[in-house]
TORFI-819314 format. One record per residue (C-alpha): chain; x, y, z. Coordinates in steps of 0.25 Angstrom, whole numbers, plus 5000, padded with zeros to 4 digits. Layout:
<kette = A&px = X&py = Y&pz = Z>
...
This chain:
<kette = A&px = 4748&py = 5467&pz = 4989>
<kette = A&px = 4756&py = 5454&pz = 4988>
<kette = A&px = 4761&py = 5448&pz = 5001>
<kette = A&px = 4778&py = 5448&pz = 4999>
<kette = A&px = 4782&py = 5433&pz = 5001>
<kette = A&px = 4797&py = 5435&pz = 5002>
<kette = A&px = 4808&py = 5445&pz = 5009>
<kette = A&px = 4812&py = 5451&pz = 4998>
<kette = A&px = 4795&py = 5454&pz = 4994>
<kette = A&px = 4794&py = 5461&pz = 5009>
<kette = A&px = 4807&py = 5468&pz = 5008>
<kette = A&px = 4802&py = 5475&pz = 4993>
<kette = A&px = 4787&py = 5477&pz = 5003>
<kette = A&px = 4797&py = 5483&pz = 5013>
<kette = A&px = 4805&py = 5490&pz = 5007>
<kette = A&px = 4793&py = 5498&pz = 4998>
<kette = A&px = 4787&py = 5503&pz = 5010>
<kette = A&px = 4784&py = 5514&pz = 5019>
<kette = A&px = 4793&py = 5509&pz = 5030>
<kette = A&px = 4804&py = 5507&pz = 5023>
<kette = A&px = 4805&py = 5521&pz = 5017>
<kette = A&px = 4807&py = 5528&pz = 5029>
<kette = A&px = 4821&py = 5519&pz = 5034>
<kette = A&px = 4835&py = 5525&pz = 5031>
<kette = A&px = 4845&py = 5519&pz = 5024>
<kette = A&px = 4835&py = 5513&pz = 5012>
<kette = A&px = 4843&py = 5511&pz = 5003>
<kette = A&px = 4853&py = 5501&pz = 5011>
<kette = A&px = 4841&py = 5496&pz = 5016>
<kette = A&px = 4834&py = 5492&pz = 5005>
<kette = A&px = 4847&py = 5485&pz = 5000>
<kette = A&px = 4849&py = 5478&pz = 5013>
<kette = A&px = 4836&py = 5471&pz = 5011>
<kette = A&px = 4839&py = 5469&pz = 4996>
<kette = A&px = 4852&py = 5461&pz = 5000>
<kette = A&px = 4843&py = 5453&pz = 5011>
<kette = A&px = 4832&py = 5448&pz = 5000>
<kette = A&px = 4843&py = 5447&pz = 4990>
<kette = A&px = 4850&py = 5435&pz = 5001>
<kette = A&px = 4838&py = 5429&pz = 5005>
<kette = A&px = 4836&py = 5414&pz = 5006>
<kette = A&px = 4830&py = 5406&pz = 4996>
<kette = A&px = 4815&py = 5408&pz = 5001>
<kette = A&px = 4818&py = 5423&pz = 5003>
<kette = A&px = 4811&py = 5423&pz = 5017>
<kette = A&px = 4824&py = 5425&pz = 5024>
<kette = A&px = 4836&py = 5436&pz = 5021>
<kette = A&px = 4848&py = 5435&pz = 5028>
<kette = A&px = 4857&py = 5446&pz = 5031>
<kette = A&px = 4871&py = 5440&pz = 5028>
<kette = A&px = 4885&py = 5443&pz = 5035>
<kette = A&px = 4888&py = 5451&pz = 5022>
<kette = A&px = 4875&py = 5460&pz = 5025>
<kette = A&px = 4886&py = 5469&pz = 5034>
<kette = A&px = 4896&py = 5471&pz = 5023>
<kette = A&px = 4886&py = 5475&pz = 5012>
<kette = A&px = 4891&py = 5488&pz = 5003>
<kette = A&px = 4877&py = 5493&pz = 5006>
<kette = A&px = 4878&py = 5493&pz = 5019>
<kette = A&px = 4891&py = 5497&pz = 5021>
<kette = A&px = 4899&py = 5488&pz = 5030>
<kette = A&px = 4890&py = 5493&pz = 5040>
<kette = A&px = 4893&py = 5489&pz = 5055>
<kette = A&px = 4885&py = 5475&pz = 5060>
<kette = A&px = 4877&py = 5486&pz = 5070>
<kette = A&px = 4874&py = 5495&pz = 5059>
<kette = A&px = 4869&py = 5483&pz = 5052>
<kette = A&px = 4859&py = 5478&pz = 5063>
<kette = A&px = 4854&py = 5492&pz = 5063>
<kette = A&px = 4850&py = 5494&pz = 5051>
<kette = A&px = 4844&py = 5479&pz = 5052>
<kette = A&px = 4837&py = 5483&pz = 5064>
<kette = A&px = 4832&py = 5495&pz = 5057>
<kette = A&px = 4825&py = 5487&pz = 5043>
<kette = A&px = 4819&py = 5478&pz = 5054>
<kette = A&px = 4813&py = 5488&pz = 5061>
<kette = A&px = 4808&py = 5496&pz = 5047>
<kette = A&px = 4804&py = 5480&pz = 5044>
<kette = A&px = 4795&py = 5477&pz = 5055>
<kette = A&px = 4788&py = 5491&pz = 5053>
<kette = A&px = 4786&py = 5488&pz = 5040>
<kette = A&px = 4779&py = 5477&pz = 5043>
<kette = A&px = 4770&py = 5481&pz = 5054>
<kette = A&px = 4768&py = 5493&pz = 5042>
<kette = A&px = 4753&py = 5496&pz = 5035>
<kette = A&px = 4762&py = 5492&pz = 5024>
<kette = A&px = 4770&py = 5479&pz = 5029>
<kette = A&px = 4759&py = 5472&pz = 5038>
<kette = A&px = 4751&py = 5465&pz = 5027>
<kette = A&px = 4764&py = 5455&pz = 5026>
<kette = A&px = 4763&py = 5442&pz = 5031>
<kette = A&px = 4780&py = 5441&pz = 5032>
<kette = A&px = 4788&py = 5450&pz = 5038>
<kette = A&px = 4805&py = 5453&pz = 5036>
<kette = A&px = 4812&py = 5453&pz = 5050>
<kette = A&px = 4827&py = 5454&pz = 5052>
<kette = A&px = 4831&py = 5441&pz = 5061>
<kette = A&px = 4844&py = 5446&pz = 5069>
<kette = A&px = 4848&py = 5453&pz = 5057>
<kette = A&px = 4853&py = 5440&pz = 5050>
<kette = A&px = 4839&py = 5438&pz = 5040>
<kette = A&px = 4828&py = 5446&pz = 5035>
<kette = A&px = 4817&py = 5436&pz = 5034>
<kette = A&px = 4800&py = 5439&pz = 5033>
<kette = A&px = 4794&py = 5433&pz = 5046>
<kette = A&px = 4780&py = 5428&pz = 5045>
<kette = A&px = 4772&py = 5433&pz = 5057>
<kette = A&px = 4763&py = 5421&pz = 5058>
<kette = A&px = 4777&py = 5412&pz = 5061>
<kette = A&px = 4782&py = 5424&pz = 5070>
<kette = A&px = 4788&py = 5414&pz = 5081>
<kette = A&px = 4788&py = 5426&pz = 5090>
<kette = A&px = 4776&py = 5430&pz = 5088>
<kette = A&px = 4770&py = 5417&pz = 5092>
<kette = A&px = 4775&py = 5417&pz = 5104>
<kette = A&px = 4763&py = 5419&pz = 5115>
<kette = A&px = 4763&py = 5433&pz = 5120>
<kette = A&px = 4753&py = 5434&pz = 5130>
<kette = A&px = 4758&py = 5448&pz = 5135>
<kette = A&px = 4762&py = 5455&pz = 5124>
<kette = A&px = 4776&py = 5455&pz = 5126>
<kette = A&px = 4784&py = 5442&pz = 5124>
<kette = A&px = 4798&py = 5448&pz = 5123>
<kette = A&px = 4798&py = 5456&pz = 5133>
<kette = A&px = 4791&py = 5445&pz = 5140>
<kette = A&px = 4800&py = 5435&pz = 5139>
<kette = A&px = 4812&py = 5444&pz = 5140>
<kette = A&px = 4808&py = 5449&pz = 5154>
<kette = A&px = 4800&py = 5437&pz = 5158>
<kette = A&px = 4810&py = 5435&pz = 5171>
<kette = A&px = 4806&py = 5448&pz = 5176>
<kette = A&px = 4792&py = 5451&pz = 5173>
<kette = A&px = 4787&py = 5434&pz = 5175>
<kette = A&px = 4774&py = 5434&pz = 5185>
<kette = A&px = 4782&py = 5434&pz = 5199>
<kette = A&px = 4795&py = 5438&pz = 5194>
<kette = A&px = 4803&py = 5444&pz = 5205>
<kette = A&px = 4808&py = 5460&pz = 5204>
<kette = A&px = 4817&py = 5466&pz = 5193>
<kette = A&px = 4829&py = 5475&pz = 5200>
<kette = A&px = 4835&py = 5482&pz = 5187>
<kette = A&px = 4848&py = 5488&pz = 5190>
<kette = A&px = 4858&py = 5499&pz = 5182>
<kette = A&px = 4870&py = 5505&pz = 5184>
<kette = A&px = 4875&py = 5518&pz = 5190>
<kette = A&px = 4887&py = 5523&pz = 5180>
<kette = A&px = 4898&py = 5530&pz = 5189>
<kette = A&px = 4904&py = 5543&pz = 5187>
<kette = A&px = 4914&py = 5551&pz = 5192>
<kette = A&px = 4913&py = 5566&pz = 5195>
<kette = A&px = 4928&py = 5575&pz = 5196>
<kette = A&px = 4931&py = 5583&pz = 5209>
<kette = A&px = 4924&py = 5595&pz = 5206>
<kette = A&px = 4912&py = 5586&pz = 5203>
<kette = A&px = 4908&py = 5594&pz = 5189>
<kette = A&px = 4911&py = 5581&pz = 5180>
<kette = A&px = 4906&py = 5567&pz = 5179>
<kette = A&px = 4914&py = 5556&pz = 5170>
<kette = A&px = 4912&py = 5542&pz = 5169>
<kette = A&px = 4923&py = 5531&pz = 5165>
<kette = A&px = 4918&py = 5518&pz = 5164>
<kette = A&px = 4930&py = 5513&pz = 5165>
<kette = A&px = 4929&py = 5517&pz = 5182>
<kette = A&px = 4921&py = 5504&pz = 5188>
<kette = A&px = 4923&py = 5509&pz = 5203>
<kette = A&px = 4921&py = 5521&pz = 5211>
<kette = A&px = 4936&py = 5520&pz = 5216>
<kette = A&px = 4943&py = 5522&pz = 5201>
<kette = A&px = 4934&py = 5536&pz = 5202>
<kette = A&px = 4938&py = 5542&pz = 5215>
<kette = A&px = 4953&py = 5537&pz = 5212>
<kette = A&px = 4952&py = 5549&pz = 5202>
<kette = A&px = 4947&py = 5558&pz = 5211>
<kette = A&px = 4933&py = 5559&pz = 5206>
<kette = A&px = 4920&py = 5557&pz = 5214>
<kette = A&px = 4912&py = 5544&pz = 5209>
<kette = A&px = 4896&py = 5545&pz = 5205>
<kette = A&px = 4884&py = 5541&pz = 5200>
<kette = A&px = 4876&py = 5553&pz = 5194>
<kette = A&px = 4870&py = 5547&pz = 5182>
<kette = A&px = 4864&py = 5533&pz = 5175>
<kette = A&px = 4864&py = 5529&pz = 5161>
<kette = A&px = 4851&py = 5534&pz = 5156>
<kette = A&px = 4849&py = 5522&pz = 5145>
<kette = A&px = 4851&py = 5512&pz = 5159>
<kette = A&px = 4841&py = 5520&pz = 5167>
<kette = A&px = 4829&py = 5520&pz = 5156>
<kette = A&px = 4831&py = 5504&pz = 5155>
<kette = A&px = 4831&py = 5503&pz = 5168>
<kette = A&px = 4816&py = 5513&pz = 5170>
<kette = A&px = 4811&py = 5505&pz = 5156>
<kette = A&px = 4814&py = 5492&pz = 5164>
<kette = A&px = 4809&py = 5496&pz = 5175>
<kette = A&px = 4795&py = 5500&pz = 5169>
<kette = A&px = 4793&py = 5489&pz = 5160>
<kette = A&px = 4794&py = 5478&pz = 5170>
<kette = A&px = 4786&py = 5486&pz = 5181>
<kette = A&px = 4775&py = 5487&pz = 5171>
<kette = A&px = 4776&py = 5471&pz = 5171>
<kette = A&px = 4774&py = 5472&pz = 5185>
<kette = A&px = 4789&py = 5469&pz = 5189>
<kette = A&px = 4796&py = 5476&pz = 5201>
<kette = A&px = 4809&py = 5483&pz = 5197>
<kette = A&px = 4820&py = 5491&pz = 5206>
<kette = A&px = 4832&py = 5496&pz = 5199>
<kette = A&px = 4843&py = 5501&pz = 5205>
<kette = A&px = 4855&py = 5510&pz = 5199>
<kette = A&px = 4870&py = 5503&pz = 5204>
<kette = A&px = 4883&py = 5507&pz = 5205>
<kette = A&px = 4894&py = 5502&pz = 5198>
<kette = A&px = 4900&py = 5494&pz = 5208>
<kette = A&px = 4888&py = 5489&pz = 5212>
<kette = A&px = 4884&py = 5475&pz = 5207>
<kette = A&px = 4876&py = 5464&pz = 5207>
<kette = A&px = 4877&py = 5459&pz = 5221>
<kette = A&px = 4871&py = 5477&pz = 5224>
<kette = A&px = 4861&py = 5474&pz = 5214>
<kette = A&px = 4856&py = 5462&pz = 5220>
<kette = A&px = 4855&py = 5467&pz = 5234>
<kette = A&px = 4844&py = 5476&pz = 5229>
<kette = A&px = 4838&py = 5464&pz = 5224>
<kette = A&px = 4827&py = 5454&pz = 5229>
<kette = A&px = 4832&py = 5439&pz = 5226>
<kette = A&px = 4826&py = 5436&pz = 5215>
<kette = A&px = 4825&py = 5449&pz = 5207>
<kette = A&px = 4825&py = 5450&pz = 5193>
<kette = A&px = 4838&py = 5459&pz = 5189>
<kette = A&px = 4840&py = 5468&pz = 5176>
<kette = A&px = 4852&py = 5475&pz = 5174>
<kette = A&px = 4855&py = 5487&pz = 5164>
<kette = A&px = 4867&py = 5495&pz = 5159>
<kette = A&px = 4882&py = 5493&pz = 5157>
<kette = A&px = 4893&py = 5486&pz = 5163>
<kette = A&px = 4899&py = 5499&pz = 5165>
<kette = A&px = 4889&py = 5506&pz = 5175>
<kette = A&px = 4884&py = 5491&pz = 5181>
<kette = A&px = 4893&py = 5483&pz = 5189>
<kette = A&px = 4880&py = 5474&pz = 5189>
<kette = A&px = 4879&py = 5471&pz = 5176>
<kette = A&px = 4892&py = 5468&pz = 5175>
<kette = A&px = 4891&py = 5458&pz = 5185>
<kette = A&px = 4879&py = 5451&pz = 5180>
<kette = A&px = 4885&py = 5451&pz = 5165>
<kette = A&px = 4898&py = 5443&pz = 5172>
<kette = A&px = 4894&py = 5428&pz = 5170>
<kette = A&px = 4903&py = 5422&pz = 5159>
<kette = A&px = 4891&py = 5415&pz = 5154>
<kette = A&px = 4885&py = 5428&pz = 5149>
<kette = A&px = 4893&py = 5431&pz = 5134>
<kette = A&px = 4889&py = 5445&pz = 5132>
<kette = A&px = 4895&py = 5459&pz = 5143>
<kette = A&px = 4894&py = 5470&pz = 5144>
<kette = A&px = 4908&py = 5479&pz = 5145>
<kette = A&px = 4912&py = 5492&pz = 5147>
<kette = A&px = 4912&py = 5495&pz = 5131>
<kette = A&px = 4905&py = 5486&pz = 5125>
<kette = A&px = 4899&py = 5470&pz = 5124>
<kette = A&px = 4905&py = 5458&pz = 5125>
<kette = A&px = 4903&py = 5444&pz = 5122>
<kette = A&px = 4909&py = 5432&pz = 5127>
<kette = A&px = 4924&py = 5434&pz = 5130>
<kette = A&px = 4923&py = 5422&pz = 5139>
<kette = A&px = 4933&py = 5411&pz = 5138>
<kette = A&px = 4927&py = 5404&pz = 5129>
<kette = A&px = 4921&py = 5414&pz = 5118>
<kette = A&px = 4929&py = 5428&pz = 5111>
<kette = A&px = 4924&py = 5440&pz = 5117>
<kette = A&px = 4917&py = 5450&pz = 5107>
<kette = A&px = 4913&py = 5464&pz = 5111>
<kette = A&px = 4901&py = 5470&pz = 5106>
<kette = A&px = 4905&py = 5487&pz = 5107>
<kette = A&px = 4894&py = 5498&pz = 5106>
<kette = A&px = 4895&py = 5502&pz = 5091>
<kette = A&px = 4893&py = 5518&pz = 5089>
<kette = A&px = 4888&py = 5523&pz = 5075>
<kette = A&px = 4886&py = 5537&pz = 5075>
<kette = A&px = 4875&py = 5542&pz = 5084>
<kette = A&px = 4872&py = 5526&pz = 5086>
<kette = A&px = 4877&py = 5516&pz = 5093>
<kette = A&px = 4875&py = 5501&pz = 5094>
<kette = A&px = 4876&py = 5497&pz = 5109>
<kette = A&px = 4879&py = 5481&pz = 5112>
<kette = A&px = 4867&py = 5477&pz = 5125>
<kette = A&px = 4869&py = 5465&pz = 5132>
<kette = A&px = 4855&py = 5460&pz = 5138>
<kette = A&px = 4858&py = 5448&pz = 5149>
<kette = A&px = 4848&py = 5441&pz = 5157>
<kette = A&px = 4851&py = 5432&pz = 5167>
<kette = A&px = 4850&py = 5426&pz = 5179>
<kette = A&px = 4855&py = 5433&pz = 5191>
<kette = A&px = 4862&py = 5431&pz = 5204>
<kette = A&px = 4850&py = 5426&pz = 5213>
<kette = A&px = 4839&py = 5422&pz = 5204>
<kette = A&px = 4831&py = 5430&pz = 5195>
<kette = A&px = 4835&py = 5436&pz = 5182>
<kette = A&px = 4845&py = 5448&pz = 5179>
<kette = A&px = 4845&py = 5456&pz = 5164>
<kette = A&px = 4854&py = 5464&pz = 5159>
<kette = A&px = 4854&py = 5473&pz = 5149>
<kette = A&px = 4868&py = 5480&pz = 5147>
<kette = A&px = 4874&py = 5490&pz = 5138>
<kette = A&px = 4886&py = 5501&pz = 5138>
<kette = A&px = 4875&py = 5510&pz = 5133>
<kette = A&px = 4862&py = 5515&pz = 5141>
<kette = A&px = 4854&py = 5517&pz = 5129>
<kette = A&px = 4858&py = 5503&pz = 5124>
<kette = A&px = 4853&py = 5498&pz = 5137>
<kette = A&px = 4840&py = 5506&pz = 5137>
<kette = A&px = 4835&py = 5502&pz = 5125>
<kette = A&px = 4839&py = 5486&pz = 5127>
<kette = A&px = 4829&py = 5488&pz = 5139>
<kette = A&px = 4819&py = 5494&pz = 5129>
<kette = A&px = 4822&py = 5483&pz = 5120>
<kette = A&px = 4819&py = 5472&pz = 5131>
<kette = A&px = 4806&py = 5479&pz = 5137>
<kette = A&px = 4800&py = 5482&pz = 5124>
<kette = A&px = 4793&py = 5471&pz = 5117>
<kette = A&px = 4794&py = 5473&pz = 5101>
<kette = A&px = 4810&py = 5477&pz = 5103>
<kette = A&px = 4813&py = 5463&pz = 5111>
<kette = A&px = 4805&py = 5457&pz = 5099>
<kette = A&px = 4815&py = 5459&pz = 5089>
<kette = A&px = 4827&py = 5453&pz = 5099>
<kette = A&px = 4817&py = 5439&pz = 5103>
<kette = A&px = 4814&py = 5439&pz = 5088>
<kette = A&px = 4829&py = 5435&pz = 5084>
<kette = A&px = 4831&py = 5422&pz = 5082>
<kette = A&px = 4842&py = 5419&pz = 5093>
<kette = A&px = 4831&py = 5422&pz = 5104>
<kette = A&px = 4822&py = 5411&pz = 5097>
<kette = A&px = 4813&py = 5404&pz = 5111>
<kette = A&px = 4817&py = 5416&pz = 5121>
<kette = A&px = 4803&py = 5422&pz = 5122>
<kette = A&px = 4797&py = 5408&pz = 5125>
<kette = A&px = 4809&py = 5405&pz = 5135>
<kette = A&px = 4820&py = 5414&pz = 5138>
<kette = A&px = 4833&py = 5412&pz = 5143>
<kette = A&px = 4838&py = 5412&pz = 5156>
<kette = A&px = 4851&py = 5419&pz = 5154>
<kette = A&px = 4853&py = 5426&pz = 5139>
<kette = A&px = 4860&py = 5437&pz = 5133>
<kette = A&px = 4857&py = 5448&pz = 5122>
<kette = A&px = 4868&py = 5457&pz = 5117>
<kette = A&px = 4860&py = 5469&pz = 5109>
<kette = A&px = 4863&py = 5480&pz = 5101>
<kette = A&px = 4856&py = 5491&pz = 5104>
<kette = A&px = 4856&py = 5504&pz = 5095>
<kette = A&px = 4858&py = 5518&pz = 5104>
<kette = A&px = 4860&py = 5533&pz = 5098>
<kette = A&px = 4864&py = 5545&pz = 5102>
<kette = A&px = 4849&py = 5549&pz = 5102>
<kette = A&px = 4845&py = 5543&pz = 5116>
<kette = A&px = 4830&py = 5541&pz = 5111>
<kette = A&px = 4835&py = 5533&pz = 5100>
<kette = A&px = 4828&py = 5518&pz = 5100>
<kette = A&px = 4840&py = 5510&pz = 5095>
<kette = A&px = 4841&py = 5497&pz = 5086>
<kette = A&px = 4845&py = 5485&pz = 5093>
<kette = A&px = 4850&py = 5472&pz = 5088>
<kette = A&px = 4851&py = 5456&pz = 5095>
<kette = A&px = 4866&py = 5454&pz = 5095>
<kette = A&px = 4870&py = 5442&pz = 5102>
<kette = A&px = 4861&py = 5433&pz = 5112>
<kette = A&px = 4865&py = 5423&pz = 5123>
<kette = A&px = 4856&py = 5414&pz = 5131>
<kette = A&px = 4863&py = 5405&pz = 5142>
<kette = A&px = 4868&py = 5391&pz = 5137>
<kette = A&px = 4871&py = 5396&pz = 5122>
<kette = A&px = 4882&py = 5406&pz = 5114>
<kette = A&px = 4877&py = 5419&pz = 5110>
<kette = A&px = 4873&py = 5421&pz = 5098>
C-alpha cells in the first residue's frame, strides 16, 4: 500500500475506513472534509476551516458550539483512526489545531512529544507542578455549601439564587439550611483529593457557607498552603472574592461568563447554551497567586457536572493533551505562567454519565490580552 503524501490522500484513507463507518451524520461529514481539502494551501498540508465554515448550506447555519462539537467529535474519530490496525502504518497524521486548520502532523517533529517526560505525565505535571513539587506545602480544596430555605411546616425546600444572605430568608418567614451539596462539586472535590494524595500531597477540604469567605477559608489554612477552589459564584462567596481583581478578564456571574467589562474593554458574556438533552457550559479555570504566598486555582462553572468534568479534564493526562497542544499555550509545559486564565467549553447531558466534549475558548496569562 502506498504511504498518502497529502491531506486530501489521508482524508480518502480515512474516510474508507472502519472507523469512520461507525460516526453519525456521514454524510455531512464526509462533505465537511471535502470542503477542507478542496481550500487547502498550495502544498495541501494545511486546511483551513474559514469564517464561512459556519454558514455552509450543508451544515445548516449551525450554532459556533454546534460546530466545535461536531469538530471535537471528527478529531476524536481522527486520532482513533490512526492509533487504528488500519491507520498506524502512516507516517502523517490529520489533527484539528483550535478548529481553525486540519493539517497532517509528522510524529517525528511532534514538538510535544519531544518534550522530556521523565514521569509520564507532562501535562498534568506541569499543570499541577505548584502543588505536587518535592516540598511543596499542603493543598486545602474548598467548595460551597448552597443555601436553602424550608416553609413553616418544614415539608418543602426551595432555593432562589437570587437570596445571598440568611436574613432575606427569615424575613419571609422561612427557616434557612444547608441540607444538600452540588454532587458534580463534591466528585471534583473526592477526584481531587485522590489524585494528588496519590502524589503524595496532603489535602483537607472543607464545605463553607455562603457568607463565609476568604478570610474563613484562610483561618483553616497553614501560611503558605496551596489553595484550589471549586464551584460557582452562586454557592461560594470564596470564589467570588478570589475572582474580584480587575486584572483577571474572565467571571463568573450568576447566569453566565463574562469577559472584561472593565473601563477599558466591552464586556462580553458567554451564557450556557442548551440544545436538546445537551448543554454547552462556559468553565472558567484561574490560577493565581493567593493572599499570603502559595498558589490558589480555580475552577468555576454555574453547572456541577461542568465542574466535575474540567477537574477530570486537568487530572487526566491525554484530555489535558489536546488543550497544551493548541497553539496559544505554545512554552507552558516548559515554563508555566504565574497567573493565567482558561475559559472552557464543556459539554453536559441530561444523562449524568455522559463524558461531554470540551473545547479551549479564550486564554489569558498575566501581562497579555486574552486570546
Amino acid at each position: 500500500m502506498s504511504e498518502p503524501a497529502t491531506a486530501k490522500d489521508l482524508i480518502e484513507a480515512f474516510t474508507a475506513s472502519a472507523v469512520f463507518r461507525k460516526m453519525r451524520n456521514q454524510v455531512i461529514t464526509r462533505k465537511l472534509l471535502s470542503y477542507l481539502a478542496e481550500h487547502s494551501t498550495s502544498d495541501e498540508h494545511h486546511l483551513r476551516t474559514e469564517a464561512a465554515l459556519l454558514k455552509l448550506p450543508f451544515l445548516h447555519n449551525r450554532p459556533l458550539a454546534r460546530m466545535s462539537t461536531m469538530l471535537g467529535r471528527l478529531q476524536d474519530a481522527l486520532d482513533e483512526y490512526f492509533e487504528s490496525n488500519e491507520g498506524r502504518h502512516h507516517r502523517h497524521r490529520l489533527r484539528i489545531l483550535r478548529g481553525s486548520e486540519l493539517s497532517p502532523r509528522s510524529p517525528r517533529h511532534n514538538a510535544i512529544e519531544s518534550v522530556p517526560n521523565d514521569a509520564g505525565e507532562p501535562f498534568t505535571r506541569s499543570f499541577w507542578w505548584p502543588y505536587i513539587a518535592p516540598g511543596a506545602p499542603a493543598t486545602h480544596i474548598a467548595y460551597g455549601l448552597p443555601m436553602f430555605s424550608r416553609d413553616a411546616a418544614y415539608d418543602r425546600f426551595t432555593r432562589d439564587i437570587n437570596k445571598k444572605n440568611a436574613t432575606e430568608i427569615e424575613e419571609a418567614g422561612e427557616v434557612v439550611c444547608w441540607p444538600f451539596v452540588t454532587l458534580g462539586d463534591i466528585l471534583c472535590v473526592i477526584e481531587l483529593t485522590k489524585w494528588l494524595g496519590d502524589r503524595n500531597v496532603r489535602v483537607t477540604s472543607h464545605g463553607y457557607k455562603p457568607d463565609r469567605g476568604a478570610d474563613d477559608m484562610l483561618a483553616r489554612c497553614a501560611e503558605q498552603d496551596n489553595v484550589i477552589v471549586v464551584g460557582s459564584s452562586r454557592v461560594s462567596r470564596i470564589l467570588s472574592e478570589y475572582q474580584r481583581p480587575s486584572s483577571l478578564p474572565f467571571r463568573v456571574r450568576l447566569t453566565d461568563v463574562v469577559e472584561g467589562g472593565d473601563s477599558t474593554t466591552e464586556e462580553k458574556p458567554y451564557p450556557e447554551e442548551r440544545h436538546g438533552a445537551e448543554s454547552m457550559v462556559p468553565v472558567v479555570v484561574t490560577r493565581r497567586t493567593g493572599r499570603r504566598g502559595g498558589k490558589v486555582t480555580m475552577i468555576a462553572a454555574n453547572h456541577g457536572r461542568a465542574v466535575h468534568r474540567a477537574g477530570e479534564i486537568l487530572q487526566t493526562e491525554e484530555l489535558l493533551k489536546k488543550i497544551f497542544t493548541d497553539s496559544r499555550l505554545a512554552g507552558w509545559t516548559e515554563a508555566m505562567p504565574s497567573q493565567f486564565q482558561l475559559l472552557l467549553n464543556v459539554e453536559v447531558q441530561d444523562d449524568e454519565s455522559f463524558a461531554g466534549y470540551y473545547h479551549l475558548l479564550r486564554v489569558w496569562r498575566e501581562g497579555s490580552r486574552p486570546c
